[in-house]
C-alpha positions in Angstrom: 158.7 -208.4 -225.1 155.5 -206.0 -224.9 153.4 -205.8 -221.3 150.5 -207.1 -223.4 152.9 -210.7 -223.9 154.3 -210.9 -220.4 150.7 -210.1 -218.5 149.7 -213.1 -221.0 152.2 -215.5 -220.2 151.3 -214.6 -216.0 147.7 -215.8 -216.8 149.3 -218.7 -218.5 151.4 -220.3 -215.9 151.0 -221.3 -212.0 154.0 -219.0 -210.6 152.8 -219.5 -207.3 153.4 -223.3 -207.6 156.3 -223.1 -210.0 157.8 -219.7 -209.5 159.8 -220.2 -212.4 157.5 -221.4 -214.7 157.2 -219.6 -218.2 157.5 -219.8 -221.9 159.9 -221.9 -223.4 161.2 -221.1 -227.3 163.3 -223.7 -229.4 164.8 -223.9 -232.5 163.8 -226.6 -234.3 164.4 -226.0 -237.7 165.4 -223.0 -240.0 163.3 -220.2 -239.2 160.9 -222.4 -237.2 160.4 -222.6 -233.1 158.2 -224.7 -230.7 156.9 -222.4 -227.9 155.3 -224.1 -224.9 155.1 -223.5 -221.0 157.8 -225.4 -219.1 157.6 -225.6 -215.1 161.1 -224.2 -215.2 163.9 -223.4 -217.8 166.8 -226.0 -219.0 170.1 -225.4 -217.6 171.8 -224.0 -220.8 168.4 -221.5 -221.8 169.1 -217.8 -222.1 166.2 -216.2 -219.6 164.9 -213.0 -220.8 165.2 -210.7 -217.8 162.6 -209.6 -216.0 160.3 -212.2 -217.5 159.8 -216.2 -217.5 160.8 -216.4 -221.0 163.6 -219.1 -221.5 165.3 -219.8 -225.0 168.0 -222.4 -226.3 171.0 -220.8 -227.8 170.2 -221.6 -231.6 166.3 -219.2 -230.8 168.5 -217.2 -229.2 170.7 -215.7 -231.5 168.1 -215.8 -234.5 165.5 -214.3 -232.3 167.8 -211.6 -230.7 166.0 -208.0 -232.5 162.5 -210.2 -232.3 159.5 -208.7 -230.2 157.2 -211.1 -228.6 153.4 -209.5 -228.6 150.2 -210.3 -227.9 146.5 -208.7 -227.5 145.7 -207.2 -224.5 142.9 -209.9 -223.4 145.2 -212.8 -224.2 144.8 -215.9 -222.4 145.7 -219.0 -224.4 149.8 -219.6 -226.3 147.8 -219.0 -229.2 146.9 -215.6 -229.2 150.7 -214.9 -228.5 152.9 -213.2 -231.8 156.6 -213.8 -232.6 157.6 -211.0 -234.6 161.1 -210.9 -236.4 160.5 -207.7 -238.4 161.7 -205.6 -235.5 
């Protein structure tokens, strides 16, 4: 994850409130993923350390050499970039 994605996903969730809130990532088919803030990660997701970023196992192991970007004024999820290429 680049600085750009995790200063993103701190203007994106309510930490104070929810300190672990942050952005979930799921497998839900082949080679496709919901992302969406959750207040807090499921029991069984993998947390990337030192960031509220939670996946399932199945995004987990696909995403595992993937970089999670974004621009540097990014507020909204949809400015955020999965890329697997790394």
């Amino acid at each position: 994850m680049t600085d750009n994605a995790a200063a993103a996903l701190d203007r994106m969730t309510n930490t104070d409130v929810y300190p672990k809130a942050g952005l979930s990532i799921r497998k839900i088919a082949d080679s496709r993923f919901s992302l969406s803030i959750v207040p807090a990660p499921a029991d069984s997701d993998i947390a990337i350390p030192g960031a509220n970023v939670y996946l399932d196992r199945s995004a987990a192991a696909d995403l595992e050499n993937a970089r999670l970007d974004a621009s540097a004024n990014a507020v909204l999820a949809s400015q955020l970039l999965l890329d697997r290429t790394t």
